[in-house]
N, C-alpha and C positions, 0 to 999 in steps of 0.2 A: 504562502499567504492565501487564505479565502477570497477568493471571490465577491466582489460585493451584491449584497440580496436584494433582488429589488420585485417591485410588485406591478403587475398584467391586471387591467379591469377586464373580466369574465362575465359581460351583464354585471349583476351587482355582486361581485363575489372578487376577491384579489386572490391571482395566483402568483406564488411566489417564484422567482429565477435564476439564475446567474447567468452572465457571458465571461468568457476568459478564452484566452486566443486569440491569435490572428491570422491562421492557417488560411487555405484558399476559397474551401468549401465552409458555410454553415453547418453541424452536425447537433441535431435536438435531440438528446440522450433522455429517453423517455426508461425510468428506471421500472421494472416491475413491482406492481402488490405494493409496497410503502416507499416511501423514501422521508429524508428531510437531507435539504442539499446543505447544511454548513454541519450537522454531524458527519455527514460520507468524508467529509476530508478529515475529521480528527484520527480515522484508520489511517496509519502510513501506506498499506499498500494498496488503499480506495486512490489518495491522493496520488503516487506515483501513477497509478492506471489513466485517473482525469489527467493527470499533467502531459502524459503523453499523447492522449487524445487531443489536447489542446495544442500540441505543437507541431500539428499538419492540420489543424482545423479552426472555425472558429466557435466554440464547443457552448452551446446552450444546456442548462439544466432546468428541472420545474417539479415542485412538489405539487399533484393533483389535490384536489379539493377536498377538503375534509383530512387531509395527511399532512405533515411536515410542517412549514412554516406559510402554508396558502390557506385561505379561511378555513375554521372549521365546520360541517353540517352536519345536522342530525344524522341518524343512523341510517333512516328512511328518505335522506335526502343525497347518499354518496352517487357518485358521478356513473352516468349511463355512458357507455361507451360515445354515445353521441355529444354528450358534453364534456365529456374527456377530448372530442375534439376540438370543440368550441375553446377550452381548454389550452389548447395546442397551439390552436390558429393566433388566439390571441396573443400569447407570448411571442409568438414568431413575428407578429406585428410590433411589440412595445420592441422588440431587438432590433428591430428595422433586418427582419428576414424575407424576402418573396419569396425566396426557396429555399430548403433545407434537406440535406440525409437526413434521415427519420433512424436512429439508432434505437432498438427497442427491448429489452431483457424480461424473458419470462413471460409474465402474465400483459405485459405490454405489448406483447407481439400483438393478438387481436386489436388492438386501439389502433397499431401501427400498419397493421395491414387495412384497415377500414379507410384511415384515412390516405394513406397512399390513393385506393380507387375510389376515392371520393373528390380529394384534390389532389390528382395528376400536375396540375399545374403550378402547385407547392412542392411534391415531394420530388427531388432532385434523383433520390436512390435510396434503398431502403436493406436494411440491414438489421436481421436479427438473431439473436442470442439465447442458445437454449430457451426456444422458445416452442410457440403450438397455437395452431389454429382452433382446436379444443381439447380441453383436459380432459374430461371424463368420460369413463367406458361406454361403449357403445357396439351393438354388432358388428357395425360397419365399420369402428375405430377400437378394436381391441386393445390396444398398449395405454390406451387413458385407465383412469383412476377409477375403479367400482367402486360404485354407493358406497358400501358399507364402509371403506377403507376411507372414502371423503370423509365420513363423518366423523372416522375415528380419528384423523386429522385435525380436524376441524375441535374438536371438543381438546384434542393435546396442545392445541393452538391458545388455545380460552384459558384452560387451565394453568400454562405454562408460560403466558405471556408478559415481557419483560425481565424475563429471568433468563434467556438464551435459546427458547425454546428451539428446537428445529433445527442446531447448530451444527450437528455431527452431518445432518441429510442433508444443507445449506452448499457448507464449505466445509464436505469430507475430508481434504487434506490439511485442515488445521485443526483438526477433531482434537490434540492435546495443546494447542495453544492460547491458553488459560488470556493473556492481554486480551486477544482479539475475540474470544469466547465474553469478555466483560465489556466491551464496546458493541459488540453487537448487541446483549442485553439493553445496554441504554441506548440504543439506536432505537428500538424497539419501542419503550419506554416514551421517546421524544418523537418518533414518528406516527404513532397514531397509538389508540385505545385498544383494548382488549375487544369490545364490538363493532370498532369498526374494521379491525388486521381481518378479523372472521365472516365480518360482512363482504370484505373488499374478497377476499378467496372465495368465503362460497357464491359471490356473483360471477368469479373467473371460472369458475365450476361449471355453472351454468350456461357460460357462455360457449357459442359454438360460432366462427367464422370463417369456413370451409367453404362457403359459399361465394366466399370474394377472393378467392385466389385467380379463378381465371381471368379474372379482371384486371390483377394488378400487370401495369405496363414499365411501371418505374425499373431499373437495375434492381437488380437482389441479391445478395449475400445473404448465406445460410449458414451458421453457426453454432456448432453443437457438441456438448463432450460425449466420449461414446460410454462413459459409465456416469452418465447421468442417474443417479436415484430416483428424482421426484420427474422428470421429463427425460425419458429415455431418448435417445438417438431418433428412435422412429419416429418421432413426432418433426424432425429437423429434417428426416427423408420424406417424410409426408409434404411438407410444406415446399419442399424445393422439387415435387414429383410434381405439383400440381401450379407454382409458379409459372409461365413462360417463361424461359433464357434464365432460371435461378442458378447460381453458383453453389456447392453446397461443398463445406470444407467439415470434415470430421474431427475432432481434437481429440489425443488424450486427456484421463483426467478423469474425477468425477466427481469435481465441484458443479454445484447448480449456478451458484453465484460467481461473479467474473471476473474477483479481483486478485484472486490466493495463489492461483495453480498455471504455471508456466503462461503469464499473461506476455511476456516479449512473442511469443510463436501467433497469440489472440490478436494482439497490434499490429505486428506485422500484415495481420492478411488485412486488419479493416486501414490500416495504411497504403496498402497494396491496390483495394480496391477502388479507395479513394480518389488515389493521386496517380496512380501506374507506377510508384515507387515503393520497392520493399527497403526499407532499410531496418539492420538490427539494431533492437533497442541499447544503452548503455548497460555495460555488464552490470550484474546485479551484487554478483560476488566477485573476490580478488584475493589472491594470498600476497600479504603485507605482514610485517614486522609491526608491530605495536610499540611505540615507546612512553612510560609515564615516567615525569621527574617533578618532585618537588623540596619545598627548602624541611629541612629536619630543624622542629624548636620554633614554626612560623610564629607563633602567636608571642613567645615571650620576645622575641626578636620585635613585632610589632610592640609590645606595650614597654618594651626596653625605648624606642626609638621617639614611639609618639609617630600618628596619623602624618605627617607631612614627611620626614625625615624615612619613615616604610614606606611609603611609594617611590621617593624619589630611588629608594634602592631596589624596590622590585621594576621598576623604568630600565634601571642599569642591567639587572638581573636577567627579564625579558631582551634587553638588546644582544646580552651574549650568547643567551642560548639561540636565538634567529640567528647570527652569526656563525653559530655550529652549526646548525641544521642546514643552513645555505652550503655549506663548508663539506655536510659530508650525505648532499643532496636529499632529505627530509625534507617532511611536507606536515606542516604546521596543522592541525586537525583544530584544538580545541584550548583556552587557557578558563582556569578558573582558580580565582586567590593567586598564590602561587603555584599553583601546578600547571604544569605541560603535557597535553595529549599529542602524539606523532604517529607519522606512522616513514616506515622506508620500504625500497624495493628489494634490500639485501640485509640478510639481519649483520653481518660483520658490520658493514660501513654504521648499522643503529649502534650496533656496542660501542664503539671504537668513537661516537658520538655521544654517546652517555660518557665512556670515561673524560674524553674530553672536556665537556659541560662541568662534570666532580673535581677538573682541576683547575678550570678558566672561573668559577666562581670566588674560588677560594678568596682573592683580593679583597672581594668585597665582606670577608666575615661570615659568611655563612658557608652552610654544608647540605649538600644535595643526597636526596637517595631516587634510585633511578631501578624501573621493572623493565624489562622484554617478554614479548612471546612472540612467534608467528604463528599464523594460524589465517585459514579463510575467514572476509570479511564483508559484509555489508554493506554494500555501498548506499548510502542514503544521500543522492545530491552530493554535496563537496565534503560531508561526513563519512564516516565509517563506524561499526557497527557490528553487535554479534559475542558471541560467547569468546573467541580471540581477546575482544576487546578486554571484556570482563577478567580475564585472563592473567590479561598485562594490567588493568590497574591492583588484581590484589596480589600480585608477584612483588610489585611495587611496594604495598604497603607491609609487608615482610621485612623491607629492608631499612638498614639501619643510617648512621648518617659515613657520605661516601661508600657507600656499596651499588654494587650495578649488578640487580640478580637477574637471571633469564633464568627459562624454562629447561625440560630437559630438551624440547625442538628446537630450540635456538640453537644451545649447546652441540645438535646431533649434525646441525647444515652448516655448521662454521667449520667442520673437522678440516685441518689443512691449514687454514690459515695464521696459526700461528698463537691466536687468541688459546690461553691457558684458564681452568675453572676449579673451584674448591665445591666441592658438594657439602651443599647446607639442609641433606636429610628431606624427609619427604611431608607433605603441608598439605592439609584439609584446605583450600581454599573457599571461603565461605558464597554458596548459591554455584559452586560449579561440581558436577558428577565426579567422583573419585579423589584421591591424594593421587599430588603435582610433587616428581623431582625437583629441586631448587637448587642453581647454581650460584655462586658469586662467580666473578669476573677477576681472576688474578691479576693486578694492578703492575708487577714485575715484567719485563719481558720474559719471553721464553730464552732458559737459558741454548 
C-alpha cells in the first residue's frame, strides 16, 4: 500500500511527503535530481527497497519544489540548495521530526551535506549514496564530468525526455528489462518537465560543496558502487577522505540508481549503521514447485447451473483442494475464477496432490486439469513470481480434462519415487525462450 501524501507549508509553497514506519530512528530519504514519491512505489523493486527501509526506521519521503507532487515553479524559480533546506526542515517539522538520518542519493548529496553543517542539531547521521560533493571537471577534481560531455548530456536529456532516456547509464543492470525501462519513462513524464530535469542537473553541475566537508560532525556512511558510470567510486572516496570519522563501504555493481542491483548487501550496511544490527534481508529467490489447477468446461458448467448454484460448487470445490494442499503440505499462493495457483517444497508431494485434487473432485461433476514446473522463484511478500511461474501456468494450459502435465524438471527430480510419466512431445510455450518437454503423469501405479 502507499503511503499516504501529504503536504509541508515552505513559506508559501506545499511540499509534498510521506511517513511510513515505525522503526527507531527517523530517516529523510532525500532522493536525487527528480523524484515523485507515489510513482516510486508503482516499481516493485522501488517499493521492496522503501519497505525495507521502513522496517528499522521511521522512513520520510519528499518531492522538492518544482518536481513531483510539491508545488510547481517556473524554471527560474527551482530550489537553491538553500531552499531545498528550508525544504527539508519543514517537512521534518509537519512529521513531528527534531532529528533525522539525512539519507541522500546522487545529486542530493550536496543538499545533504549542507544541511548536516548547518543544522548539526537536526541531523542525527548522515548517509550517502553514490553520491559527490561536485560533478564537474576540474583541475583539482579530475573524475567529474568535462564541459563538453555535460552538455552533451544535457542536450540527450532534453531531447530524450520521458521516453527512458538515460536508462542503460541509470540502472545498468536492467539495461534489457523492457517493464521497468517503461516505468521509468513515466516516472520521468510525472516527475517534472523536460526544462526543469535539465535545469535541476545543470544547477547540480554547477554546484561545488567541498567546502563543507570538514565541517560535517554528524556520523557518515559512504556509499558507492565501484562501476558507477555517471559517479565513479572516486567521488565516494573523495567524500569519505575529506569527512572526519566517514565510513566508506565500496559495492559491486554499476547501477547509479539504488534499487535494481543486490540491494539486501545496500540495506544491510545502512541497517548496520543505523541500529548496530545487520540482519539479512528475506530471500529474494527460492526454488519451489509451481502448481496450476483449474475446472475443464468452467463457463458452460456455470451457465448449465446458473450464478448461485456455481458458487455454491466452487465453495465446495475450493474446500477440497485446501484440503489437499493441507494434506500434502502446499502453500496456497493465488485463486482466480476457478483456478488455483501453489506452490510446494518437493515437486513428488505437488504431483501426488494434483492427482489427488483430479480424483477428490470428481463427486462433484466436474474435471480438473492441473500444470507443474520447478524452477527459481520470486519471492514478492507472500507471492511468488518469475519465468517458473510462467512456466507452470502454460504447462497447465496444455492440458486436457484430468491430466497432470509437468515439465521435463519435474519429471528429472522425481527419479525414484515411483511416480511413472507418458511423454506428450515437445511445446512452444507462448512468451517463454525455447520448446518445453511435456510429461503427463501415469495415473496407474507403477507396476
Amino acid at each position: 500500500m502507499i503511503p499516504e501524501t501529504k503536504y509541508a507549508r515552505s513559506g508559501t509553497l506545499h511540499i509534498a511527503y510521506q511517513v511510513t514506519g515505525h522503526g527507531g530512528a527517523d530517516l529523510v530519504f532525500v532522493h536525487g535530481w527528480i523524484s515523485h514519491i507515489e510513482h516510486l512505489w508503482e516499481e516493485p523493486s522501488v517499493a521492496r527497497f522503501l519497505r525495507r527501509l521502513a522496517s528499522f526506521s521511521r522512513l520520510i519521503l519528499l518531492d522538492k519544489r518544482g518536481t513531483g507532487l510539491s508545488d510547481p515553479v517556473p524554471l527560474d524559480k527551482l530550489p537553491t540548495l538553500e531552499e531545498r533546506m528550508d525544504d527539508v526542515r519543514a517537512v521534518m517539522d509537519a512529521a513531528g521530526s527534531p532529528r533525522a538520518v539525512l539519507l541522500g542519493t546522487s545529486e542530493a548529496g550536496a543538499l545533504n551535506l549542507l544541511f548536516a553543517a548547518t543544522h548539526p542539531e537536526r541531523t542525527a547521521a548522515l548517509i550517502l549514496l553514490n553520491s559527490y560533493a561536485r560533478l564537474a571537471w576540474s583541475e583539482d577534481y579530475p573524475w567529474g564530468i568535462p564541459g563538453d560531455a555535460a552538455e552533451g548530456l544535457l542536450r540527450n536529456i532534453e531531447d530524450g525526455w520521458g521516453k527512458g532516456v538515460a536508462f542503460e547509464a541509470l540502472v545498468a543492470s536492467q539495461s534489457d528489462n523492457a517493464s521497468m525501462r517503461s516505468w521509468w519513462a513515466r516516472y520521468q513524464r510525472l516527475a517534472a518537465s523536460p526544462g526543469t530535469a535539465v535545469t535541476l542537473l545543470r544547477r547540480a553541475i554547477a554546484t561545488d560543496a567541498r567546502a563543507v566537508l570538514p565541517t560535517i560532525t554528524a556520523p557518515t556512511l559512504i556509499l558507492h558502487r565501484a562501476g558507477d558510470p555517471f559517479t565513479g567510486p572516486e567521488h565516494g572516496r573523495y567524500l569519505a577522505e575529506h569527512i572526519a570519522g566517514a565510513k566508506y563501504v565500496e559495492l559491486a555493481g554499476a547501477d547509479h540508481l539504488f534499487f535494481a542491483e543486490d540491494t539486501d548487501r545496500l540495506l544491510a550496511e545502512i541497517q548496520e549503521f543505523l541500529t548496530g544490527v545487520r540482519e539479512a534481508g528475506e530471500p529474494e529467490r527460492v526454488l519451489a514447485t509451481v502448481l496450476f489447477v483449474d475446472v475443464v468446461g468452467s463457463t458452460e458448467h456455470a451457465v448449465k447451473l446458473g450464478d448461485r448454484r456455481w458458487h455454491d460448487l466452487l465453495d465446495a470445490y475450493y474446500a477440497i483442494l485446501r484440503a489437499e494442499l493441507v494434506r500434502f503440505r502446499g502453500r496456497e499462493v493465488d485463486t482466480a475464477g476457478d483456478g488455483l495457483f501453489a506452490v510446494f517444497d518437493g515437486p513428488a508431494r505437488a504431483i501426488r496432490c494434483a492427482c489427488a485434487i483430479t480424483e477428490a473432485v470428481r463427486p462433484l461433476e466436474i474435471e480438473v486439469r492441473a500444470g507443474l514446473h520447478t524452477g527459481e522463484c520470486e519471492v514478492i511478500g507472500p507471492k511468488v513470481g518469475g519465468i517458473a511461474v510462467h512456466i507452470g501456468a502454460r504447462i497447465a494450459a496444455l492440458a486436457g480434462a484430468g491430466d497432470v502435465l509437468v515439465s521435463g524438471t519435474v519429471r528429472d527430480l522425481v527419479a525414484g519415487s515411483g511416480l511413472r510419466f507418458e511423454d506428450r512431445g515437445r511445446h512452444a510455450l507462448k512468451g517463454v525462450p525455447s520448446d518445453w518437454t511435456v510429461f503427463a503423469v501415469a495415473r496407474e501405479p507403477a507396476a
